[in-house]
C-alpha positions as CSV (number, residue, x, y, z in Angstrom):
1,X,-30.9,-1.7,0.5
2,X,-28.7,-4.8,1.2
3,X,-31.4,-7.2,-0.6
4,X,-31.2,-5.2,-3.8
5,X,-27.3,-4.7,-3.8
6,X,-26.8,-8.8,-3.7
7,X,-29.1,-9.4,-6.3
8,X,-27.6,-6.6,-8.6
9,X,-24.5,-8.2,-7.3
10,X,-24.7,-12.0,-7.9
11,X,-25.7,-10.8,-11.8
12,X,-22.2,-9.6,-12.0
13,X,-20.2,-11.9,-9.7
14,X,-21.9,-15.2,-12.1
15,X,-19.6,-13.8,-15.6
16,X,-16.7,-15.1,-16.2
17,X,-14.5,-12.2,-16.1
18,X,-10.7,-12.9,-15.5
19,X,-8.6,-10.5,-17.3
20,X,-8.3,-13.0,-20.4
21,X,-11.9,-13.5,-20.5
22,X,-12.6,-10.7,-22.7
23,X,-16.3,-11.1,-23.6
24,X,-16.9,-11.8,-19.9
25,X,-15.5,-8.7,-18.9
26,X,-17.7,-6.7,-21.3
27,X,-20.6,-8.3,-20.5
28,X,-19.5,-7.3,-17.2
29,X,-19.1,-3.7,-18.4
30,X,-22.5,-3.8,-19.9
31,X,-24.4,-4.0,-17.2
32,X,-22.7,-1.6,-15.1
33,X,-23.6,0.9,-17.6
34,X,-26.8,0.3,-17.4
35,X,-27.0,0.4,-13.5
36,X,-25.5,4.5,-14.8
37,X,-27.3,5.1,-17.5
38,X,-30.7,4.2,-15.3
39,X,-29.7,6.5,-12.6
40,X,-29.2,9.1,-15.2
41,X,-25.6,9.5,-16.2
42,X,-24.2,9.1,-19.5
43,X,-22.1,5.9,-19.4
44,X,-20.1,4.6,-22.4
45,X,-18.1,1.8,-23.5
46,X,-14.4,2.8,-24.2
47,X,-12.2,0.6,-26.1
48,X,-9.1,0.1,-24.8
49,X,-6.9,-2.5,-26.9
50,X,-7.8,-5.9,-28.5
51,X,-6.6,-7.8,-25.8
52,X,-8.9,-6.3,-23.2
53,X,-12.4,-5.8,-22.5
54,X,-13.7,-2.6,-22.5
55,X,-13.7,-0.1,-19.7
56,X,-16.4,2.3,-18.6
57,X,-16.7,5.7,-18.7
58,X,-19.5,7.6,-17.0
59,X,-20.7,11.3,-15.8
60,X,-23.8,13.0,-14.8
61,X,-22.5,16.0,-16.4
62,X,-20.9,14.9,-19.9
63,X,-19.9,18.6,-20.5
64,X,-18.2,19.2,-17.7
65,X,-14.0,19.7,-18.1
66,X,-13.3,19.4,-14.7
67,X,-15.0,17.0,-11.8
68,X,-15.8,17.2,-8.5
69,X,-14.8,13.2,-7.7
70,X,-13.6,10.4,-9.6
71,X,-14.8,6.9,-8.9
72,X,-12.7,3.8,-9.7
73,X,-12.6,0.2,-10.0
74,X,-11.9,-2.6,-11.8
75,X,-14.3,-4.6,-13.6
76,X,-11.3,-7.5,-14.4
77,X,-10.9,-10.2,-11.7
78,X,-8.2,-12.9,-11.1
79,X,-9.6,-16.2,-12.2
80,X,-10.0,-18.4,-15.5
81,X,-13.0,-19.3,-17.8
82,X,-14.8,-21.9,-16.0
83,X,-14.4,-20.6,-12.5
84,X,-18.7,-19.6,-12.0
85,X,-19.5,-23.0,-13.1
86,X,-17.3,-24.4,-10.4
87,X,-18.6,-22.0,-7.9
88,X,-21.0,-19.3,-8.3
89,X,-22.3,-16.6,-6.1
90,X,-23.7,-18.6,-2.8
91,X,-24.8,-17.3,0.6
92,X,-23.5,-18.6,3.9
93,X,-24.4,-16.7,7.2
94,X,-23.4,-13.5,7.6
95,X,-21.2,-13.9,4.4
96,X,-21.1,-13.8,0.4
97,X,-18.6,-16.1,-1.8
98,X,-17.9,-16.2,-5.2
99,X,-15.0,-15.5,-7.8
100,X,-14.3,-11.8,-7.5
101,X,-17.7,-10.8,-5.1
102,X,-15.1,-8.6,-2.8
103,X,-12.1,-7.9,-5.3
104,X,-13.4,-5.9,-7.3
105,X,-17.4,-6.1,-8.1
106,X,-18.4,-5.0,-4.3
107,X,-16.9,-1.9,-4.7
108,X,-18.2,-0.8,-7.8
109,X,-21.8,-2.0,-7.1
110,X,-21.3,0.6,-3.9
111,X,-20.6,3.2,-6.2
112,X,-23.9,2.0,-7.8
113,X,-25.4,2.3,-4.9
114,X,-24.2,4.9,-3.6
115,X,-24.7,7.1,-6.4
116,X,-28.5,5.7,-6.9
117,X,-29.7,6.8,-3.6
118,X,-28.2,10.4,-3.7
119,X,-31.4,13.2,-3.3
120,X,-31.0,14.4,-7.0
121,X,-30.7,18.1,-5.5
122,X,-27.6,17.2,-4.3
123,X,-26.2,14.9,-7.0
124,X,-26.6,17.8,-9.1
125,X,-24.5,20.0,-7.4
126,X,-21.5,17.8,-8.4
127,X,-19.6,16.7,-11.4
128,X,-19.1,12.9,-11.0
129,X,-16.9,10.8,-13.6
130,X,-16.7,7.4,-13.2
131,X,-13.9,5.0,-14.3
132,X,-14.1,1.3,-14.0
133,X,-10.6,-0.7,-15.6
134,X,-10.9,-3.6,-17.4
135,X,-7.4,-4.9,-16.3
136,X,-6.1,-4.1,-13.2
137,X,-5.4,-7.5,-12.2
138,X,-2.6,-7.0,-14.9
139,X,-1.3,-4.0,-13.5
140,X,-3.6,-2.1,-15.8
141,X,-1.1,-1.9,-18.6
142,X,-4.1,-1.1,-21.3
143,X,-5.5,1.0,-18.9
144,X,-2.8,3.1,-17.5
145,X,-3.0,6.1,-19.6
146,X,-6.4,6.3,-19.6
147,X,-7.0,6.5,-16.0
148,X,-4.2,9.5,-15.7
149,X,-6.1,11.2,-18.4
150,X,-9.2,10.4,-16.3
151,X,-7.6,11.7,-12.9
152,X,-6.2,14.7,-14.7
153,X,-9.6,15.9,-15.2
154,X,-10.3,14.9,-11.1
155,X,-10.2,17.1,-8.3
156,X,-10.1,14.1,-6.0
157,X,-10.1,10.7,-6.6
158,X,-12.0,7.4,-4.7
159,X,-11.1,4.0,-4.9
160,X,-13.6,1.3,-4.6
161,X,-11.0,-1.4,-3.8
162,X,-12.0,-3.8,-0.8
163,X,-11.2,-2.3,2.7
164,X,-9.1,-4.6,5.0
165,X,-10.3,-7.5,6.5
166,X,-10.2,-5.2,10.2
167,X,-12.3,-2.7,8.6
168,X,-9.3,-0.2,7.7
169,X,-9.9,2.2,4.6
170,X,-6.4,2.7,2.4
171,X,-4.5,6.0,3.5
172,X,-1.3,5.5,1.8
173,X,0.0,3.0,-0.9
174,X,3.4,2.0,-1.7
175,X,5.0,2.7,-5.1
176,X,6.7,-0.1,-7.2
177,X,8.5,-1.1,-9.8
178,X,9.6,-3.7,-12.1
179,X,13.3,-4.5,-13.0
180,X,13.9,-7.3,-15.7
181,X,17.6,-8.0,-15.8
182,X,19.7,-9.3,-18.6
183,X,23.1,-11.2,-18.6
184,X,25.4,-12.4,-21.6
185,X,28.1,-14.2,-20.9
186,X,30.4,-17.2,-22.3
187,X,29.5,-20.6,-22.1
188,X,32.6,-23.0,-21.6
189,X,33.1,-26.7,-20.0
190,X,33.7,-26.0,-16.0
191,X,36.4,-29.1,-15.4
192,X,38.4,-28.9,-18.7
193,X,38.5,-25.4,-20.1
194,X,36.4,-22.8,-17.6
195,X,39.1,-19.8,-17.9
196,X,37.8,-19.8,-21.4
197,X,34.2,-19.0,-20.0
198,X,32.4,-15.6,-18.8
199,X,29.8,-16.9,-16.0
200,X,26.9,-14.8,-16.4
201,X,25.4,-16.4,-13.4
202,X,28.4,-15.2,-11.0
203,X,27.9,-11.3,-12.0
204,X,23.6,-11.8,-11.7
205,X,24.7,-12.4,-8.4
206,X,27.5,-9.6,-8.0
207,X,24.6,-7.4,-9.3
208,X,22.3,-8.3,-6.4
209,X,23.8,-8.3,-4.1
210,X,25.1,-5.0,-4.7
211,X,20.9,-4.1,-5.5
212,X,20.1,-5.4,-2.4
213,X,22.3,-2.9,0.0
214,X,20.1,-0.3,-1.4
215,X,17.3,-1.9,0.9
216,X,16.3,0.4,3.6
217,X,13.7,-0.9,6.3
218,X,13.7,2.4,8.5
219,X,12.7,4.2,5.1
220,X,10.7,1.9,4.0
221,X,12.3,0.7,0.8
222,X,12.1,-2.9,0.1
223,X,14.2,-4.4,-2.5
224,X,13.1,-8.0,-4.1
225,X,14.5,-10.1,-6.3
226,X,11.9,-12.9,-6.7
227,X,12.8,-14.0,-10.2
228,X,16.3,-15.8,-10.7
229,X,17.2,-17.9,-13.7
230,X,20.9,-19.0,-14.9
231,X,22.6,-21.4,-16.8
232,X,21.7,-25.3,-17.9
233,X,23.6,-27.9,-16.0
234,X,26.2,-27.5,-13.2
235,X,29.3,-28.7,-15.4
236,X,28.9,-25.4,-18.1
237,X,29.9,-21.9,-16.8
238,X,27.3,-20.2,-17.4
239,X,26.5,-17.7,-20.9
240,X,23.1,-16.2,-20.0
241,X,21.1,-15.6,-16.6
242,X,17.9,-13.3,-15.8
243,X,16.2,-12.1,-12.8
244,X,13.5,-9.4,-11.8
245,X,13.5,-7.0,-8.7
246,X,10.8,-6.2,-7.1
247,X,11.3,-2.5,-5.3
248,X,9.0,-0.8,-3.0
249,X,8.8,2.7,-1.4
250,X,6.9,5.2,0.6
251,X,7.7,8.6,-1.4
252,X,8.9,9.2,-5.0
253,X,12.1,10.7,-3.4
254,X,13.2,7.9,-2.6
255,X,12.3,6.2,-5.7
256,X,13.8,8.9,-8.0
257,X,17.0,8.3,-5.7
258,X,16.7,4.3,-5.8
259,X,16.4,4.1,-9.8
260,X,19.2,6.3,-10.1
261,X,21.3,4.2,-8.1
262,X,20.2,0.8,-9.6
263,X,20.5,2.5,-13.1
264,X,24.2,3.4,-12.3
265,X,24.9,-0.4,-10.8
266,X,23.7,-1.7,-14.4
267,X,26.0,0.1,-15.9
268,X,29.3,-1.0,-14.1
269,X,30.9,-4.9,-15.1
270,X,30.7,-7.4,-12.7
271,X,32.7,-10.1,-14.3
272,X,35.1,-9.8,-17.4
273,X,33.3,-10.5,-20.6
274,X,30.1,-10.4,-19.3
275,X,27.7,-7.9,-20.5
276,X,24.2,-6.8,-19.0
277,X,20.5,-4.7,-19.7
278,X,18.3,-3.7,-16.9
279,X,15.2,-2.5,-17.9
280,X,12.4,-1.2,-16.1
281,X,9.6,-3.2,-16.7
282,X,6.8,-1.1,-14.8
283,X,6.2,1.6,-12.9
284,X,3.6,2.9,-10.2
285,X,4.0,6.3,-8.5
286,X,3.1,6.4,-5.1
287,X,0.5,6.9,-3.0
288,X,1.4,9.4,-0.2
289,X,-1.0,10.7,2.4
290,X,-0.5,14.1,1.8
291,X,-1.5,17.1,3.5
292,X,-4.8,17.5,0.5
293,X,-5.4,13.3,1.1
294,X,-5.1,13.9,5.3
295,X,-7.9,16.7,4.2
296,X,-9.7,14.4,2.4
297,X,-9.6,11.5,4.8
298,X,-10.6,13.9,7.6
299,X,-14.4,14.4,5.6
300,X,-14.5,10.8,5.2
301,X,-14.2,10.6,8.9
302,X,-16.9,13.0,9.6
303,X,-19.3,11.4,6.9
304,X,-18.8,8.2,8.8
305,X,-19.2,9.7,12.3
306,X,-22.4,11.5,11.4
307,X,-23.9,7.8,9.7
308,X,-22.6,6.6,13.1
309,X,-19.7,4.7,12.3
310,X,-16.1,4.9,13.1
311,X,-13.1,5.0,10.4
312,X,-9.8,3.6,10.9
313,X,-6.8,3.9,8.2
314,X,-3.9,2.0,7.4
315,X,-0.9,2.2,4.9
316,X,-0.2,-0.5,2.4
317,X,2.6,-1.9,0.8
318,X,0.7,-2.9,-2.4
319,X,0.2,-0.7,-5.5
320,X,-3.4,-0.2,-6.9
321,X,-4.7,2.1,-9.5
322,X,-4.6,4.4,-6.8
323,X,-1.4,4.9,-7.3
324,X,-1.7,6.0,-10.8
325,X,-4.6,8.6,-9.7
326,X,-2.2,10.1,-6.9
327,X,0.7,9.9,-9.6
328,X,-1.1,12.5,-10.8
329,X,-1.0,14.9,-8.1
330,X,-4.5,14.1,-7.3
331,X,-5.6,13.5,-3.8
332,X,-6.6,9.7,-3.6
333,X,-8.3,7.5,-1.2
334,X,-8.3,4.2,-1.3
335,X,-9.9,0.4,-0.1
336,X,-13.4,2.3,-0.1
337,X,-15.6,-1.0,-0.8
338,X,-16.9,-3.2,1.4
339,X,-15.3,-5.8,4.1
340,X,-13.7,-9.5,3.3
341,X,-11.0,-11.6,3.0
342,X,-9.8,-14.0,1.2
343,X,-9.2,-12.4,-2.4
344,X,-8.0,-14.0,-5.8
345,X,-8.2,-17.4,-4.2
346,X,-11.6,-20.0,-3.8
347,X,-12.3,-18.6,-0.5
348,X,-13.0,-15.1,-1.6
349,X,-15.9,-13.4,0.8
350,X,-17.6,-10.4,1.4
351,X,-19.0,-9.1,4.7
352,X,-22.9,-8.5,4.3
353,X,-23.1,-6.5,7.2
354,X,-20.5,-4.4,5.9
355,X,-22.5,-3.4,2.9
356,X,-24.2,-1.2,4.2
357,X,-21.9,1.0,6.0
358,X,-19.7,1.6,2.9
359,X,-22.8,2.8,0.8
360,X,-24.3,5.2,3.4
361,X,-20.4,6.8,4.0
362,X,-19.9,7.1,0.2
363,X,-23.1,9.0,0.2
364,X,-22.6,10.8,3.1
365,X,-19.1,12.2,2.1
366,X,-20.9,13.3,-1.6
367,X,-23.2,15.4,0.4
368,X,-20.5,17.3,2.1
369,X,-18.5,18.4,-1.1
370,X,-22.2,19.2,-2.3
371,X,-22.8,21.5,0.3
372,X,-19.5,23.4,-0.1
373,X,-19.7,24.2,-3.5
């Protein structure tokens, strides 16, 4: 089982396929739906925009309307044109390296995998769709729509993200957004004439600062603003300044309640003369571990105990496309791929002896919606 995974696996992990790299990415997508269409599915190519590769699209029951499970991934990875030449797939111990082996091309060759070695009686007892993204290292921007309509057609919804580097599968995600700020002010000379001025730079900062009080930790919202940039040189008040803000929370609620606020703040004047527009830039819903996603987790627990292995969860503050499936009132499971560490930087590794575990738990938990239908 392993053998053949990291040999279908070093043919994907030695493309080329950052975001950018468009071609790479569909030669990427390529051989994945062959991998489907040779277990039997009907796998496509769907274009998404011209400044993407393409994603894939697969079922083993192309006239279904509605499906059992949806699988995700990303075929898109984090690193330039040039990158497998540097360093291609290698072997070290008990470990695999190589650009993107973990984040994301382990997971999707254990949906591969998985789905390959299902008894055909009870493979076809399910409708399966799977959805691999060619740009979720971008925040999925092509891909976005696609995946909800995708999800809206899910009863459930896996995703092949890596696990932790403890082991831990991905209970719970954080939703985020994206807030791209813009000041106008009046430029004037700060020794001989600055009453004349309207220092955009002074209400950026009114602005946060008034942002930032709507941080909560006990709730769990976090409030960022990793992006500042005002002015040209010290002696000039300042006419323009930007920033972005970075927000975080557990439950839409609180998001809803959040936006509202920050919406209001951008409205108000901070300084005299200086004008504003706050827009927000992106958007992911949520994950929540609901009472249908504890449900869900619980038969991923019992597929792992009866393959013998234990599962442990944890919640994370990053957003993956996860977020989109659960925005969607689906029930959604995440970090479902293998074990490693190390991801989107030259030290990237997967876990061989994790391999295994992932495949046989995917395939267990198949056989128990099976069996209930």
């Amino acid at each position: 089982m392993v053998q053949q995974y990291l040999e279908d696996l070093k043919e994907v992990v030695n493309v080329d396929c950052g975001t950018a790299c468009i071609e790479g990415v569909k030669t990427v997508a390529q051989t994945f739906v062959r991998h489907l269409e040779e277990i039997g599915f009907t796998a496509e190519l769907v274009h998404l925009a011209d400044d993407v590769g393409p994603a894939v699209y697969a079922t083993n029951k192309p006239g279904a309307e509605r499906f059992d499970v949806m699988l995700n991934g990303h075929l898109d990875t984090v690193f330039q044109a040039g990158t497998v030449a540097e360093r291609p797939m290698t072997i070290n111990g008990d470990r695999a390296y190589g650009p993107g082996v973990l984040d994301c091309k382990a997971g999707l060759m254990t949906v591969i995998h998985a789905l390959k070695k299902l008894p055909k009686e009870t493979l076809d007892k399910l409708a399966i769709l799977v959805a691999f993204n060619p740009d979720e290292e971008t925040g999925s921007v092509r891909s976005h729509h696609w995946l909800e309509e995708c999800a809206a057609k899910s009863d459930r919804a896996l995703i092949f993200e890596p696990a932790r580097e403890g082991g831990e599968l991905v209970c719970a995600r954080k939703g985020s957004s994206v807030y791209n700020a813009t000041f106008h002010g009046v430029s004037a000379h700060a020794g001989n004439n600055p009453e004349r001025g309207c220092d955009a730079n002074l209400a950026m900062m009114k602005f946060l600062l008034a942002v930032k009080e709507l941080h909560d930790w006990d709730r769990g919202i976090t409030i960022n603003p990793g992006f500042i940039h005002g002015g040209t040189v010290a002696n000039v008040v300042s006419d323009s300044a930007k920033c972005a803000i970075d927000l975080r929370v557990w439950q839409d609620e609180d998001y809803n309640e959040v936006h509202a606020k920050i919406m209001e703040l951008a409205k108000q004047e901070w300084v005299p003369g200086v004008t504003q527009e706050i827009v927000e830039a992106n958007h992911h819903a949520a994950m929540p571990l609901s009472e249908s996603t504890k449900a869900m987790a619980g038969d991923i627990e019992e597929a792992a105990r009866l393959e013998g292995y234990d599962i442990a969860w944890m919640k994370a503050g990053g957003a993956s496309d996860g977020n989109t499936t659960a925005g969607m009132g689906v029930p959604t499971l995440d970090g479902l791929g293998p074990v490693g560490g190390g991801m989107h930087c030259d030290k990237e590794y997967l876990e061989i002896n994790s391999i295994e575990k992932h495949i046989k738990v995917a395939m267990r938990f198949f056989t128990l919606i099976a069996e209930r239908k």
